[in-house]
N, CA, C and O atoms as a GROMACS GRO file, in nm:
protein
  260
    1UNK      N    1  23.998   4.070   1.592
    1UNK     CA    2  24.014   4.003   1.720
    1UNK      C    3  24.108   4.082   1.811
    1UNK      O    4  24.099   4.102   1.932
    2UNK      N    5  24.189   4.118   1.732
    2UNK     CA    6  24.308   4.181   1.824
    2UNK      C    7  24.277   4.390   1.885
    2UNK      O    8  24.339   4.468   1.956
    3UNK      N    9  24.146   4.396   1.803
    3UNK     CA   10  24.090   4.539   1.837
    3UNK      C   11  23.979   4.509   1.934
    3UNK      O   12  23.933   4.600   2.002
    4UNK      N   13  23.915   4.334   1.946
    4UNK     CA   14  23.848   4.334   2.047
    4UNK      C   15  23.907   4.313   2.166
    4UNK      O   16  23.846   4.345   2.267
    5UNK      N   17  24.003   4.269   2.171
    5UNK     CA   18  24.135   4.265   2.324
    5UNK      C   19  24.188   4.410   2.335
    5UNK      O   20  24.240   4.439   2.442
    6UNK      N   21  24.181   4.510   2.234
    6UNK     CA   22  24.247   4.616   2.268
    6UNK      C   23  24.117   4.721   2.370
    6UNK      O   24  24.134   4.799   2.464
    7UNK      N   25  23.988   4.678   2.297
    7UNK     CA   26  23.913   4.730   2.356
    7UNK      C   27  23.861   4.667   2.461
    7UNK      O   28  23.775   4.732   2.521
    8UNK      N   29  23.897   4.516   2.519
    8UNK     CA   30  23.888   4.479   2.652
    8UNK      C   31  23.986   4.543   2.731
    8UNK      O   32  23.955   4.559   2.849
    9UNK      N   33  24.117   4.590   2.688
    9UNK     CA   34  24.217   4.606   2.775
    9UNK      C   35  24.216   4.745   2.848
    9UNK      O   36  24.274   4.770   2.954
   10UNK      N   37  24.108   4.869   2.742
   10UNK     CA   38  24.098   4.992   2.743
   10UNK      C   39  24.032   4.949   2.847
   10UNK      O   40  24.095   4.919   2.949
   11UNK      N   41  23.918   4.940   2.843
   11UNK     CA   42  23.765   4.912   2.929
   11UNK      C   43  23.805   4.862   3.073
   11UNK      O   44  23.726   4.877   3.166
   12UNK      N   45  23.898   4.816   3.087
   12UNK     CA   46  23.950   4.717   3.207
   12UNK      C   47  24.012   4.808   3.258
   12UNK      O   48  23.958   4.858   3.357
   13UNK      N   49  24.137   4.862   3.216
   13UNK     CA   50  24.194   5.019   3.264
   13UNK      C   51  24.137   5.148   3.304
   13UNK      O   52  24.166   5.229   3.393
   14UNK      N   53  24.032   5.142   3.198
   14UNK     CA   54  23.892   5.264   3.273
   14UNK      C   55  23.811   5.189   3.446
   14UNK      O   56  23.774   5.241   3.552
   15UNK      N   57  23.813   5.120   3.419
   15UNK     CA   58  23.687   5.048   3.532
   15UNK      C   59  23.821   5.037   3.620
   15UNK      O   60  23.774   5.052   3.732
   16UNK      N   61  23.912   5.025   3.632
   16UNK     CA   62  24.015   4.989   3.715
   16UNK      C   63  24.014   5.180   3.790
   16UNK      O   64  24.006   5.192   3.912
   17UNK      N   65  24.023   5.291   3.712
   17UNK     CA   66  24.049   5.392   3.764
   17UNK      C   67  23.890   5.458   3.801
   17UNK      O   68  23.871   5.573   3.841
   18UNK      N   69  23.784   5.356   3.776
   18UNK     CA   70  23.674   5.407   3.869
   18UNK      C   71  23.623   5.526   3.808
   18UNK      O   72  23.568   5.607   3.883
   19UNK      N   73  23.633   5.559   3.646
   19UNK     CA   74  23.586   5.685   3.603
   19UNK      C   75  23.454   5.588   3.514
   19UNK      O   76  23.474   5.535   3.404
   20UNK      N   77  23.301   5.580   3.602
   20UNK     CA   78  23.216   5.587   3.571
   20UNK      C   79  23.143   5.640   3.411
   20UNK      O   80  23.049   5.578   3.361
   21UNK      N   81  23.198   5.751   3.355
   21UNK     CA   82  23.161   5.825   3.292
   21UNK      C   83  23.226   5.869   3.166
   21UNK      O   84  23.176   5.932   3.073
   22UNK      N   85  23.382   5.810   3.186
   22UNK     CA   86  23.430   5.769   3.057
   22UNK      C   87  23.448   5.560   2.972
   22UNK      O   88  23.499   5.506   2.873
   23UNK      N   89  23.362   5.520   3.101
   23UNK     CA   90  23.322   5.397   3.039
   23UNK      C   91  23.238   5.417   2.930
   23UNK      O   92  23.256   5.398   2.810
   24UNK      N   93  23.107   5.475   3.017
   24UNK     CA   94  22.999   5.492   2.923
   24UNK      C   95  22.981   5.523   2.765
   24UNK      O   96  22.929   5.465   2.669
   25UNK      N   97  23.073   5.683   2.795
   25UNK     CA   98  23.120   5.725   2.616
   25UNK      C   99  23.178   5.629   2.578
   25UNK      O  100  23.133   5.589   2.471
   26UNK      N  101  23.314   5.535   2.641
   26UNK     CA  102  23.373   5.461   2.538
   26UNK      C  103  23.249   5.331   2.470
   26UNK      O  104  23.226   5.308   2.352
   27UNK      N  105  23.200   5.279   2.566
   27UNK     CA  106  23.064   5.219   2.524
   27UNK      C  107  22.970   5.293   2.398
   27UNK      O  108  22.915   5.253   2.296
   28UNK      N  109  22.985   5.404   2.456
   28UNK     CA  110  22.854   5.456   2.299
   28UNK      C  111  22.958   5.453   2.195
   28UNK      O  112  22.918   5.410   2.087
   29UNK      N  113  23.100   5.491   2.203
   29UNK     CA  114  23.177   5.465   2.125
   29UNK      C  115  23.150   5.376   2.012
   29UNK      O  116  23.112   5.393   1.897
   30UNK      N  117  23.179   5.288   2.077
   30UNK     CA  118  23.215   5.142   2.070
   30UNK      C  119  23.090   5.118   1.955
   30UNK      O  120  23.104   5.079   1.839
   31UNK      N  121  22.956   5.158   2.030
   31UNK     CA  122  22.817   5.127   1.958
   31UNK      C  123  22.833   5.156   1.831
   31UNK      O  124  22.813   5.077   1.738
   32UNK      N  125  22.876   5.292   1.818
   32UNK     CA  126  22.832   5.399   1.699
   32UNK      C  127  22.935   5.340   1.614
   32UNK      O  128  22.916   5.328   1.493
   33UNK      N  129  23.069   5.296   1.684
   33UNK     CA  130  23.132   5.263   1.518
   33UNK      C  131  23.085   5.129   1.498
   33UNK      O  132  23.083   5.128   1.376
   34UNK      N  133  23.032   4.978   1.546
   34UNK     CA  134  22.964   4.911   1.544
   34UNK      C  135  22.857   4.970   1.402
   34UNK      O  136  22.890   4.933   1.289
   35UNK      N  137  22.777   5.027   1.412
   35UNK     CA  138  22.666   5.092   1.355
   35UNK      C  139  22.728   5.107   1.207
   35UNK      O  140  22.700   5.052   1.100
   36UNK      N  141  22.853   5.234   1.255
   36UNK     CA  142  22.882   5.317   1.158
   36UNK      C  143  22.953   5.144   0.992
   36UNK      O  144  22.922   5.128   0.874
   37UNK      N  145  23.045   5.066   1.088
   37UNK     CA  146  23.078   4.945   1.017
   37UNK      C  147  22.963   4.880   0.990
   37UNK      O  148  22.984   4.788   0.911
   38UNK      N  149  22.803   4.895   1.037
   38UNK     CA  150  22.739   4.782   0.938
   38UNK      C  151  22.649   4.856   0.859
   38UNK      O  152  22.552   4.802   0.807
   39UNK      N  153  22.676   4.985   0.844
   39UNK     CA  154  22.636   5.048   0.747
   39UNK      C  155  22.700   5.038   0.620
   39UNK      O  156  22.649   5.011   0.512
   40UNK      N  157  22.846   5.070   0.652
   40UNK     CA  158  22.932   5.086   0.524
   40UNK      C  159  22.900   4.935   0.490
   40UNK      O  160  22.834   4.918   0.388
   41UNK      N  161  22.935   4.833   0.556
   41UNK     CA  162  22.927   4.669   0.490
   41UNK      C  163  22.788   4.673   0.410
   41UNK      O  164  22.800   4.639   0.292
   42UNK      N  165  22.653   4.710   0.451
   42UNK     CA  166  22.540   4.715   0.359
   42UNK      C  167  22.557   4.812   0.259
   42UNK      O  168  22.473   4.803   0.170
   43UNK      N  169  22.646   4.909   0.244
   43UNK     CA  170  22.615   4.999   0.133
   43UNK      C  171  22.702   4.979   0.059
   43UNK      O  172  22.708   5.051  -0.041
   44UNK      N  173  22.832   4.841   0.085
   44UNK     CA  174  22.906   4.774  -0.018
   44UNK      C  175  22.837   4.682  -0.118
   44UNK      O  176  22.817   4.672  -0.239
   45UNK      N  177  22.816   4.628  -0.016
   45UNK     CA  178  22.660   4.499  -0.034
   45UNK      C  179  22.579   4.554  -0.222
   45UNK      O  180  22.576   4.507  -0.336
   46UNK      N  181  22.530   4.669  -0.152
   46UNK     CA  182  22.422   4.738  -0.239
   46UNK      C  183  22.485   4.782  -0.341
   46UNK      O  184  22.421   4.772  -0.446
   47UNK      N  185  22.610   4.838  -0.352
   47UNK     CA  186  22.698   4.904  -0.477
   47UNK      C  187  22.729   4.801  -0.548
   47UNK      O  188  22.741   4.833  -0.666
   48UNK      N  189  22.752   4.670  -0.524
   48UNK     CA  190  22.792   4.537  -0.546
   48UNK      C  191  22.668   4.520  -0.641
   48UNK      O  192  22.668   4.557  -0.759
   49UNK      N  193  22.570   4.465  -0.580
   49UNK     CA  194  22.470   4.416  -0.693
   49UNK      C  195  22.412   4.530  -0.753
   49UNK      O  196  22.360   4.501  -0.860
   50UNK      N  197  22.403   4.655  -0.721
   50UNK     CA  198  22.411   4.754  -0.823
   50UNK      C  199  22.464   4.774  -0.980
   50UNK      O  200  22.416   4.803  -1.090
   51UNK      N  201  22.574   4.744  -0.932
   51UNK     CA  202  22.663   4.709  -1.052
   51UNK      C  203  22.650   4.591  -1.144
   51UNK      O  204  22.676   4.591  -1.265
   52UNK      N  205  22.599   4.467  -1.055
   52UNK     CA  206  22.584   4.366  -1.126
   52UNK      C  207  22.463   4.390  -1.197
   52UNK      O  208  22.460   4.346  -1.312
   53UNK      N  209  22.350   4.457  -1.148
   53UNK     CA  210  22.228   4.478  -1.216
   53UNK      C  211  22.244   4.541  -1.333
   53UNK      O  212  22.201   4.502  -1.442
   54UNK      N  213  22.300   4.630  -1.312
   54UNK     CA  214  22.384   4.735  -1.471
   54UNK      C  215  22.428   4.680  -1.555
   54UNK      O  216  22.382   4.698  -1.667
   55UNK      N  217  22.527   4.598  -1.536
   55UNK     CA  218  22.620   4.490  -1.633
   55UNK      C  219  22.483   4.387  -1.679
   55UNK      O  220  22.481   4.366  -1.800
   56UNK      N  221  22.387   4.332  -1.613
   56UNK     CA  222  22.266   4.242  -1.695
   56UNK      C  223  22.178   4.339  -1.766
   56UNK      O  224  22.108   4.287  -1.854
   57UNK      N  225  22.162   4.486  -1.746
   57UNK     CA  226  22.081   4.554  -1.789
   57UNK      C  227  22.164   4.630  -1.961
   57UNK      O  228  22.101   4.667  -2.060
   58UNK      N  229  22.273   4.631  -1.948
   58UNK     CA  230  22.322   4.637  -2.050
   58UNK      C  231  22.345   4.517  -2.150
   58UNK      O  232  22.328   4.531  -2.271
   59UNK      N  233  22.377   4.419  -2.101
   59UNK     CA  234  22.416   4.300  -2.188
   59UNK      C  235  22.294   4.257  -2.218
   59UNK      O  236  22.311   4.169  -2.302
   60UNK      N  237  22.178   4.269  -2.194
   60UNK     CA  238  22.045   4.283  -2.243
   60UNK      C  239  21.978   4.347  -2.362
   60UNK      O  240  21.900   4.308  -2.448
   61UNK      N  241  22.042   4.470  -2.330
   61UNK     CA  242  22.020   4.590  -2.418
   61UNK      C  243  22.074   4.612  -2.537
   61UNK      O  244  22.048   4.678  -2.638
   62UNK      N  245  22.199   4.502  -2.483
   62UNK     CA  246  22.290   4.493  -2.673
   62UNK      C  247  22.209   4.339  -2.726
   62UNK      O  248  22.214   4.304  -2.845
   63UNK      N  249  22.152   4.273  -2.642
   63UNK     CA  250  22.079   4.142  -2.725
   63UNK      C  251  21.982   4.235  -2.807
   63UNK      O  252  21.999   4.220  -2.928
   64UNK      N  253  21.912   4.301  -2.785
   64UNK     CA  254  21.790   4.395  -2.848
   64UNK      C  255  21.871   4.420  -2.953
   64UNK      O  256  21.883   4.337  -3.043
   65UNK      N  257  21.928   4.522  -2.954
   65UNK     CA  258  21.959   4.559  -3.067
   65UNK      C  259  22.028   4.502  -3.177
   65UNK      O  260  22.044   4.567  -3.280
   0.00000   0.00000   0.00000
């Protein structure tokens, strides 16, 4: 919350000095780490039940035997 007020406060200070063109980048900015954070959150996600799949695929494997 407090990085989305920091990045209202940036954005407000850019548009205040009328530089068109470093809004924008901070915007794609903004996008790409957006992106870049819901990538890492899905590829926690995935390492997560990864692991859990392993741990049933083993404790399986010792019922067999």
């Amino acid at each position: 919350m407090l990085l989305t007020l920091a990045y209202g406060f940036f954005l407000a200070t850019l548009a205040r000095k009328g530089s068109k063109m470093l809004i924008i980048v901070y915007i794609l900015l903004v996008a790409i780490g957006s992106v870049l954070s819901a990538t890492a959150s899905i590829g926690l996600i995935w390492a997560i039940c990864r692991c859990f799949e392993l741990q049933v695929t083993a404790s399986q494997e010792r019922k067999e035997v």
